[in-house]
N, C-alpha and C positions, 0 to 999 in steps of 0.2 A: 504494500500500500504506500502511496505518496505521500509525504510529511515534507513541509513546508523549511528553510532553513535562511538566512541570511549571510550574504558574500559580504566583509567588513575590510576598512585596513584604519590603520594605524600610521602614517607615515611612510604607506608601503610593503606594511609588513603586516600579510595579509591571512583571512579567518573565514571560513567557515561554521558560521554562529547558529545549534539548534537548537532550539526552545524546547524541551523535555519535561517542562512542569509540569504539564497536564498531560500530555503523553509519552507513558516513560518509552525512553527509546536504548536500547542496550547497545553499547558500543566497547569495544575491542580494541588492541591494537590494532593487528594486522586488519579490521576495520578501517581504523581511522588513518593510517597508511594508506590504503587501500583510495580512499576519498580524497585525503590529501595530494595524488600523484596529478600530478599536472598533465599528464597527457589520458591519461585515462580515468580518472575522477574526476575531479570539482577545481581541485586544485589550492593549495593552500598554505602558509608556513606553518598552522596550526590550526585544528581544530575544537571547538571551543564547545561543552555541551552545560545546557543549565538545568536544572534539574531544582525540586523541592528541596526549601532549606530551613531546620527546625531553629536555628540559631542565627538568621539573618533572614535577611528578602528575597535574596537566590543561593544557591549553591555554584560552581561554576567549575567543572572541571577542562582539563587543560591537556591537550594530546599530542605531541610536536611531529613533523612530516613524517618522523621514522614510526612514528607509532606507540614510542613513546608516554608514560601520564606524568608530568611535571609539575611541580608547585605553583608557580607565578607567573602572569606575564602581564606585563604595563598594559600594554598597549592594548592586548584583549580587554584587559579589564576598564579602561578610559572606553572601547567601541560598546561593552557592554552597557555601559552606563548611560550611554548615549542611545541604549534599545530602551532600554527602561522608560526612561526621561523624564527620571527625578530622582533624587537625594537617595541614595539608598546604600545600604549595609553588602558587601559579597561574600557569601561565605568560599575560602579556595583553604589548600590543604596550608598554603602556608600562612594562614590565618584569616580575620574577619577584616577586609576592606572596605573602609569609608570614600565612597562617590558622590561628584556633581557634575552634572550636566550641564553644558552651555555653550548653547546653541550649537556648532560642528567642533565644537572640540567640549572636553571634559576631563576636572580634578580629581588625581585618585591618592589616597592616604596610606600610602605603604607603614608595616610596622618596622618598629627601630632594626635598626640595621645591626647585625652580627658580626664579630671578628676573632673571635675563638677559633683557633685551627681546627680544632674537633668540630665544631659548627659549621665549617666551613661548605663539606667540611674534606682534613687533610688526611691524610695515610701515615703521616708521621710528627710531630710538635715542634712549629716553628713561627717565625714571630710573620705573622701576617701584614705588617707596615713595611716591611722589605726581605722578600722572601732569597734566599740564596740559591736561589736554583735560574735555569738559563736553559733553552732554545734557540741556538742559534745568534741571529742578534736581540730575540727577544728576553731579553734577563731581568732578574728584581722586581718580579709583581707584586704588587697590593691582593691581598683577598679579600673580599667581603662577601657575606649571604645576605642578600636583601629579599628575603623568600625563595631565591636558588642561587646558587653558588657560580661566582663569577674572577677571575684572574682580573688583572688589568696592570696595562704594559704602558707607561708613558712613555713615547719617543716625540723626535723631533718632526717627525712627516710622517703622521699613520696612515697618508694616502702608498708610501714608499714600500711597507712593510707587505710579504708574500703572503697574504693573511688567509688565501686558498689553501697554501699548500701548508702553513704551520698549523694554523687554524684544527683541521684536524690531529694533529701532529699533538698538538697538547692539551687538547679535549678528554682526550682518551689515554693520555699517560699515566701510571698506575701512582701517581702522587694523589690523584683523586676519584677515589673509590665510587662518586657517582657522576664521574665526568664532568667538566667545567664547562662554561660560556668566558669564552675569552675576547679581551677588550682590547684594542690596542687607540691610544689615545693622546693629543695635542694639544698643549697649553695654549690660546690664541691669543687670551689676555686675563686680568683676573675676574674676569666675568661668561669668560667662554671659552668652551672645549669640543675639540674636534676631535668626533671617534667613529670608529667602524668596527661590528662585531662580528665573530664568527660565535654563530647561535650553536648549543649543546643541543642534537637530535635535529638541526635545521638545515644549519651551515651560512654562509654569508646571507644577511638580510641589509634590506633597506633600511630600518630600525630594530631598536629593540630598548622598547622602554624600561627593564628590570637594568640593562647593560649600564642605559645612559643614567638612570636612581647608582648604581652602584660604582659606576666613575666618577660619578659628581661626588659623592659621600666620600670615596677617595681622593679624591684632589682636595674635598674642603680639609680633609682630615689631616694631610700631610701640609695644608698650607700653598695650595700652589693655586688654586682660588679663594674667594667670598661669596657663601652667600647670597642671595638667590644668584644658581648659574645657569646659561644657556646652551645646553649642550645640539651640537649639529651634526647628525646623520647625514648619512647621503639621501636618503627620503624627507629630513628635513629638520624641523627644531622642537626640540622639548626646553621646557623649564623646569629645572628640580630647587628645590629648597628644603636644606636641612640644618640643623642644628643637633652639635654633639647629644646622646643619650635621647633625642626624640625621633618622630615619625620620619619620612621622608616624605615631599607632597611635590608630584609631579604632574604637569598640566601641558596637553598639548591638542591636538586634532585628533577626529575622528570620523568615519569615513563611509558612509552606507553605501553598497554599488548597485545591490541587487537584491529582491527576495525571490526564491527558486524552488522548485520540490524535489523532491527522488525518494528512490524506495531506496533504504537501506538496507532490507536483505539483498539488494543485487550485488551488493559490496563485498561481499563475504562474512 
């Protein structure tokens, strides 16, 4: 049977959004794999399913192209908010976020940010503000978990860096036990930062809002910006704003293209 879903992005970084509240709909990986394939499904960076939530207003889980179920993602959760279209609580695994909507773009309230190597989390105890480990010329990451686990590589020209081919290269290095989203990222001034991500289960995207909440919290944290920052993707710009020991609140675009149907047992 046909059920109804919406095609969304983020700055590029794009979703297939189904509405499961009233009808649950059972999804799998090698499903949502399956949907996400760009030449023979729907096509997607992620899949996004909402479902009843007894402790918030939606529930929202989170399924990346591989198939993957993931904790977090900005920018799903900024287009989510913008389905809504109002104020509302998400419940996701990496906790309960606070949304607003306004008008094509919408504010999302990430919880405090983590830096516990175990939180991260790491495979072995090291100090997460300047890691001693190295790829190549990518060396000295920042960690942080801002609901999923991110590296981040400040260089001089993150347009420069191989980020295809390292990208996976340190996603999947056994320093972390549930694979990283790696950042690599450019000072521009003390107000903005230039980054490009290779996503964990994705691979290079247009954005990604968890990446650019968790380089900004880096940069604030070592001091190489202020306060609200503007971080620019090759899909475009977010705004994050944080403060040590509190939330992160990032505010950017979001993006309706399409509403569509399909039967998802065709899927597998």
């Amino acid at each position: 049977m046909a059920a109804p879903f919406h095609k969304m992005h983020g700055l590029g970084n794009d979703f297939v959004v189904i509405d499961a509240r009233n009808d649950p709909v059972e999804m799998t990986g090698p499903r949502a794999h399956a949907i996400a394939d760009r030449r023979t499904g729907i096509g997607c960076d992620q899949l996004i399913l909402l479902e009843p939530s007894s402790t918030a207003d939606v529930k929202m889980r989170i399924f990346n192209a591989d198939g993957g179920e993931v904790e977090a993602c900005g920018n799903a959760t900024r287009c989510v908010a913008t389905l809504l279209a109002k104020p509302a609580d998400i419940e996701t695994v990496a906790g309960i976020l606070k949304t607003r909507p306004q008008d094509s773009s919408a504010s999302v309230l990430l919880n405090p940010p983590a830096f516990e190597w175990e939180l991260i989390p790491l495979a072995m105890p090291m100090d997460t503000r300047d890691m001693p480990v190295g790829w190549e010329t990518l060396e000295r990451p920042m960690a942080v978990n801002v609901g999923n686990p991110h590296a981040i590589f400040f260089v001089d020209d993150c347009d420069k860096v191989d980020l295809e081919r390292l990208g996976p290269i340190i996603e999947t290095d056994p320093l972390f036990p549930e694979k990283i989203n790696v950042n690599v990222a450019t000072i521009v001034d003390q107000q903005t930062i230039k980054l490009r991500v290779w996503e964990r289960g994705v691979g290079l995207t247009l954005a990604c809002g968890t990446g650019a909440c968790a380089t900004a919290v880096a940069a604030i944290r070592s001091g190489r910006v202020q306060s609200p920052v503007s971080v620019s993707l090759p899909g475009g710009e977010l705004r994050i704003d944080w403060k040590e020991g509190g939330p992160i609140e990032m505010e950017g675009p979001a993006t309706h293209v399409f509403t569509g149907t399909a039967d998802w047992s065709q899927f597998g």
